[in-house]
C-alpha positions as CSV (number, residue, x, y, z in Angstrom):
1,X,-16.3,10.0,-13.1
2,X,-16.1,13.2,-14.2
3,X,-15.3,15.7,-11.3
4,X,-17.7,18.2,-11.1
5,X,-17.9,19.2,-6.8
6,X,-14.4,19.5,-5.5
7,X,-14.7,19.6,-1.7
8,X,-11.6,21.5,-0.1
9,X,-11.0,20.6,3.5
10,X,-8.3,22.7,5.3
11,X,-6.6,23.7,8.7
12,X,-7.3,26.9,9.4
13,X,-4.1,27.8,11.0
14,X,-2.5,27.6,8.1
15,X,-4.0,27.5,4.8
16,X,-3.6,29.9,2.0
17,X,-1.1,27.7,0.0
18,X,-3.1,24.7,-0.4
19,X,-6.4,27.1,-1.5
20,X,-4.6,28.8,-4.1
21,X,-3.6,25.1,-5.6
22,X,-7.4,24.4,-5.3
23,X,-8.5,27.1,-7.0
24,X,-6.3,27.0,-9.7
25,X,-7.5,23.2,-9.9
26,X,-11.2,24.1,-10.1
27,X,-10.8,26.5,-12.6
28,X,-8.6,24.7,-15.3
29,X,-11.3,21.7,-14.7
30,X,-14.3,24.2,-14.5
31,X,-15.3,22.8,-11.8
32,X,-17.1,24.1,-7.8
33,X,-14.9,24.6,-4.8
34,X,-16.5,24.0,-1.7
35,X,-14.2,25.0,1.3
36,X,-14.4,23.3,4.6
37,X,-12.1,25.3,7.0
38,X,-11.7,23.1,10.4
39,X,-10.8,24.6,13.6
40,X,-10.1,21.6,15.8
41,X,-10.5,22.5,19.9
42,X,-8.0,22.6,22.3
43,X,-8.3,20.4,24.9
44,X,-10.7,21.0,27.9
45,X,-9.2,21.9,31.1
46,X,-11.0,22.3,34.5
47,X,-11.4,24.5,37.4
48,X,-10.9,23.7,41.2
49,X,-14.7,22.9,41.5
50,X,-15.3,20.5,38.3
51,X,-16.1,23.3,35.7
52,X,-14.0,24.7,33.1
53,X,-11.6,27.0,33.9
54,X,-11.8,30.2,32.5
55,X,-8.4,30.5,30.5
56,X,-10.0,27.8,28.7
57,X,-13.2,29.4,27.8
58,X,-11.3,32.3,26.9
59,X,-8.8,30.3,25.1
60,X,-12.0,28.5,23.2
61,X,-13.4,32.0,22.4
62,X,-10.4,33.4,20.3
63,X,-10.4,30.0,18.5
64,X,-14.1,30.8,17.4
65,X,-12.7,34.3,16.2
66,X,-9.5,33.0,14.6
67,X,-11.9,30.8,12.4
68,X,-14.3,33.2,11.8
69,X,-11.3,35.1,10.5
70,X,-10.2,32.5,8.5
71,X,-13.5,31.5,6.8
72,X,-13.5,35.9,5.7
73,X,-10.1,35.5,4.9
74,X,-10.6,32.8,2.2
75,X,-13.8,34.1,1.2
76,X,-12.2,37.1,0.2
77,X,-9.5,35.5,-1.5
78,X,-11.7,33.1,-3.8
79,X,-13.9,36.2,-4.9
80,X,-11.0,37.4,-7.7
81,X,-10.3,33.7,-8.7
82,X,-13.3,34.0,-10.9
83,X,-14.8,30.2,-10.3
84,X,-17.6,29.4,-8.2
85,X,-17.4,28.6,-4.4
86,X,-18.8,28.5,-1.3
87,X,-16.8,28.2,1.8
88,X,-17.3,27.2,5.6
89,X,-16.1,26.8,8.7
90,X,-16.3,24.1,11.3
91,X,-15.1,24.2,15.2
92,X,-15.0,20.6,15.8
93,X,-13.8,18.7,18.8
94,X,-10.2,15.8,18.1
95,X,-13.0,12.9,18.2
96,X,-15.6,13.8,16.3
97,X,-13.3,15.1,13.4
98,X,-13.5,11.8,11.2
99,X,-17.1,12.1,11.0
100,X,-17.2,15.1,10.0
101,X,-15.3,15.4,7.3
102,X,-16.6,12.0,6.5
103,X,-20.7,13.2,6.4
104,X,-19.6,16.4,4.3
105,X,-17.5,14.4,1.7
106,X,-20.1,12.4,0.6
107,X,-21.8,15.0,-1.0
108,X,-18.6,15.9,-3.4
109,X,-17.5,14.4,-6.2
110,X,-13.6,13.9,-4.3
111,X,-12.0,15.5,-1.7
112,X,-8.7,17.7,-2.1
113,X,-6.4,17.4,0.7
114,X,-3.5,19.4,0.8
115,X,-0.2,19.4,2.1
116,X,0.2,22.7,4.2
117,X,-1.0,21.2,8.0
118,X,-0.2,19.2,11.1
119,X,0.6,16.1,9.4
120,X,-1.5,13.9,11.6
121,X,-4.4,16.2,11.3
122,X,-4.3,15.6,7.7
123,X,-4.4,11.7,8.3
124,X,-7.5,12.1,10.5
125,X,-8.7,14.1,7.7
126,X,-8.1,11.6,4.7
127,X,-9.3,8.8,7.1
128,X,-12.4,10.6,7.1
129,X,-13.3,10.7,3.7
130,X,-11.8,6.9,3.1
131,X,-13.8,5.5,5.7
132,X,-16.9,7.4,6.1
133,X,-18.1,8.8,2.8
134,X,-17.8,6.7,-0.3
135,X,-16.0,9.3,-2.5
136,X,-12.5,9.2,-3.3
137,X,-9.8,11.7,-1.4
138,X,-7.5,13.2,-4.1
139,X,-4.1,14.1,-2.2
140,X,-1.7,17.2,-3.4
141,X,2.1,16.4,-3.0
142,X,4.7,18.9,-2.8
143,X,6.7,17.9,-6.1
144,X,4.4,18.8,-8.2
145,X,0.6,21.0,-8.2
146,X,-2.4,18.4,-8.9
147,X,-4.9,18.2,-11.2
148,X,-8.0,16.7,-12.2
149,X,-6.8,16.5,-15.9
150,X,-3.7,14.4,-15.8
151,X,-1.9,13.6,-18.9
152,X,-0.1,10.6,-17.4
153,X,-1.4,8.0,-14.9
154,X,0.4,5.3,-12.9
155,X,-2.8,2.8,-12.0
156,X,-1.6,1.1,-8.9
157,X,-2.9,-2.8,-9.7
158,X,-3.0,-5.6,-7.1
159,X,-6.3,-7.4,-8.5
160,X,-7.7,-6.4,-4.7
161,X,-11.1,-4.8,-4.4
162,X,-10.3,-1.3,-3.3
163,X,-7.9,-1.6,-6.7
164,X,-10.8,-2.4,-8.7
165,X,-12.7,0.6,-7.3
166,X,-10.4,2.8,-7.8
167,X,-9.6,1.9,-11.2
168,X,-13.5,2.0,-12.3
169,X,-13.4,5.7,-10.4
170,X,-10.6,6.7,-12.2
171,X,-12.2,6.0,-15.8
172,X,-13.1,9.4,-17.2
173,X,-9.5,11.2,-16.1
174,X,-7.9,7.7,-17.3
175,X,-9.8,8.3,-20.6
176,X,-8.7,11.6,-21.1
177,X,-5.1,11.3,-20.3
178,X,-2.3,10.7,-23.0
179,X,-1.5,7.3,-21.3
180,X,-1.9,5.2,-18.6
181,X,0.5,2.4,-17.0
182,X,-1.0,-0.2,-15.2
183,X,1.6,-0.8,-12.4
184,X,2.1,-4.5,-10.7
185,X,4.8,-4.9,-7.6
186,X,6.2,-8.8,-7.8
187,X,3.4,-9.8,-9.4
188,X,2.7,-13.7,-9.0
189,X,0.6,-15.5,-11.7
190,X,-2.6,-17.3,-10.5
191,X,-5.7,-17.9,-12.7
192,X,-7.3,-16.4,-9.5
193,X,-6.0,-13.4,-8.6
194,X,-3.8,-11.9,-11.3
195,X,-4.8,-14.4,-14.0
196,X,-1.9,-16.2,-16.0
197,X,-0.7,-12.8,-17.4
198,X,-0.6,-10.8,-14.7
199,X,-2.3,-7.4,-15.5
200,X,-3.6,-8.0,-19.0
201,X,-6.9,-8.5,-17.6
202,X,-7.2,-5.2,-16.7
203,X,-5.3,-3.6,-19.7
204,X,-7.8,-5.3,-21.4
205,X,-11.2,-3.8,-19.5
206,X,-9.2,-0.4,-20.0
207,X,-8.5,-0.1,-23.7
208,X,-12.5,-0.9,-24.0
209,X,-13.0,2.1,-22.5
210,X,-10.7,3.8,-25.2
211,X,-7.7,4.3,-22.6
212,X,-4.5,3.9,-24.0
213,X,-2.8,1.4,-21.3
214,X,0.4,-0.4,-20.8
215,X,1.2,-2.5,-18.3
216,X,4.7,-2.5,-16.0
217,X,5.4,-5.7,-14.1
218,X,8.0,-4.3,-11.6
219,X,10.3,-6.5,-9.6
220,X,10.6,-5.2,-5.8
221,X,14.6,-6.3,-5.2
222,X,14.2,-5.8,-1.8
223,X,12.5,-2.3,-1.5
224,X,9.0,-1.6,0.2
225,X,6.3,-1.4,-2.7
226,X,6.0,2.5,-2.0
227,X,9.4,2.8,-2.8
228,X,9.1,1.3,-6.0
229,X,5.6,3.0,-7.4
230,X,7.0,6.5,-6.0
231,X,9.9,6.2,-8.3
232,X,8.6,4.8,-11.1
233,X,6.3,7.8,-11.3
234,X,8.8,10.0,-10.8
235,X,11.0,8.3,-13.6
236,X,7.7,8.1,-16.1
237,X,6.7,11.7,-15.1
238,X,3.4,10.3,-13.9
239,X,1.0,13.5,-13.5
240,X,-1.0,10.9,-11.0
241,X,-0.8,7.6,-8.7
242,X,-4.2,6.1,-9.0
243,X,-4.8,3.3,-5.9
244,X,-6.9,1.6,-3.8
245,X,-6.3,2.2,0.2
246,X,-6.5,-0.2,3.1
247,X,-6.4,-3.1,1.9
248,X,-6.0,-4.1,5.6
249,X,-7.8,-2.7,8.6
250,X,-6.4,1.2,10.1
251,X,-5.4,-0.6,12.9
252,X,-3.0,-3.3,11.4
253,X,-1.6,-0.3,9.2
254,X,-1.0,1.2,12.1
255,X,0.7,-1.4,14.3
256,X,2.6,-2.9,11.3
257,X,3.1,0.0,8.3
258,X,1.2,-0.4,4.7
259,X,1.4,0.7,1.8
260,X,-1.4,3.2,2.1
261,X,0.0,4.4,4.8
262,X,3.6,4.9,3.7
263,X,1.9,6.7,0.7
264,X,-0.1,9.1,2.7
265,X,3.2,10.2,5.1
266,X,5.1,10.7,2.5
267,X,3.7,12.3,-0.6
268,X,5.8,12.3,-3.8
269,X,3.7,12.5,-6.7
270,X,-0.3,13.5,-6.4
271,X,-2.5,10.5,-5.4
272,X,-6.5,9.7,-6.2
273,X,-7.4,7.6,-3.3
274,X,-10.5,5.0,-3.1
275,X,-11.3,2.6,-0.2
């Protein structure tokens, strides 16, 4: 997939870090920036006679002007970049977030979420694009900028569906880049699943695409398999983590931990996401 609509969504609170990364992405890749800027409500509060109260309407109407403010504020910003953008804003109520961001990702080639907000804000907003859009979230880390021409690419590989999508999205920056490793945790062979050589199956459909793969069978000794694809790409100077996300449901990752969520709180190396 080449990336050719990078949609930018961002708190507006706090944001002019994580636009200058984007713009700096869209313009080495020559690609659009579309910037969502999300005000989120406060919460409602009510009078003595059922209504609301009117420290909360006033309270609501400085939001609108603090994202009005914002939405200028980046506007003006992108105009000396020299790349091509639009940007918006959006006062959106806690609940209704998800969709949003969800409906407005879909029509982008991959969402850019950054690292400068309200850390479960920015879960909300990567669960949005996972869930309810079909594209892939790409997720800036704080080690190191991203970018949509990677010269090295850790493939996360677990033969599991979302795997397999994210490894067919991934083809044009995986053909592009000076090397790829195809990454396996404890990986058990079974003709079914991983095939008797585990990952050569998919080393395999890679090179036919021209992508120069190797694979890494990595035993876990004990550590969580974040742990071990976080350093590894640290140690092979990965440029990207390429993986497929919830392979279980939100709510089991949330009761019981997961990889995809352990890689989402804690960012080490840039990540293209696909559910």
């Amino acid at each position: 997939m080449t990336y050719k609509s990078v949609l930018q969504v961002l708190d507006a609170n706090q944001f002019e870090t994580d636009l200058t990364e984007a713009a700096d992405l869209c313009a080495a890749a020559n690609a659009h920036l579309s910037v969502l800027l999300v005000k989120v409500a406060a919460p409602l509060q009510f009078g003595d006679h059922a209504g609301l109260s009117v420290a909360c309407l006033d309270m609501r109407m400085d939001e609108f002007e603090q994202l009005d403010k914002a939405v200028v504020a980046a506007r003006t910003k992108l105009k000396d970049v020299g790349i091509s953008f639009d940007v918006a804003g959006e006062y959106i109520e806690t609940a209704w977030d998800n969709n949003l961001i969800g409906e407005r990702a879909r029509y982008a080639d991959v969402t850019l979420i950054g690292t400068g907000m309200d850390p479960a804000l920015r879960t909300r907003f990567i669960e949005g694009v996972l869930f309810c859009s079909a594209r892939p979230v790409l997720l800036a880390a704080h080690r190191q900028p991203v970018t949509l021409l990677p010269k090295k690419i850790l493939l996360a590989w677990n033969s599991s569906f979302e795997s397999t999508r994210a490894a067919r999205e991934a083809l044009d920056m995986m053909r592009n880049a000076e090397s790829v490793q195809v990454v396996l945790v404890d990986p058990t062979a079974a003709s079914r699943r991983n095939g008797e050589e585990p990952g050569a199956d998919v080393a395999t459909y890679l090179a036919r695409h021209g992508i120069k793969v190797t694979v890494d069978r990595l035993p876990s000794a004990g550590r969580r398999v974040e742990e071990v694809l976080n350093q590894h790409a640290v140690e092979t100077s990965a440029d990207l983590i390429v993986m497929g996300a919830y392979g279980h449901t939100r709510l089991r990752e949330k009761i019981f931990g997961g990889v995809t969520k352990a890689m989402i709180e804690a960012p080490i190396v840039p990540m293209l996401m696909v559910r």
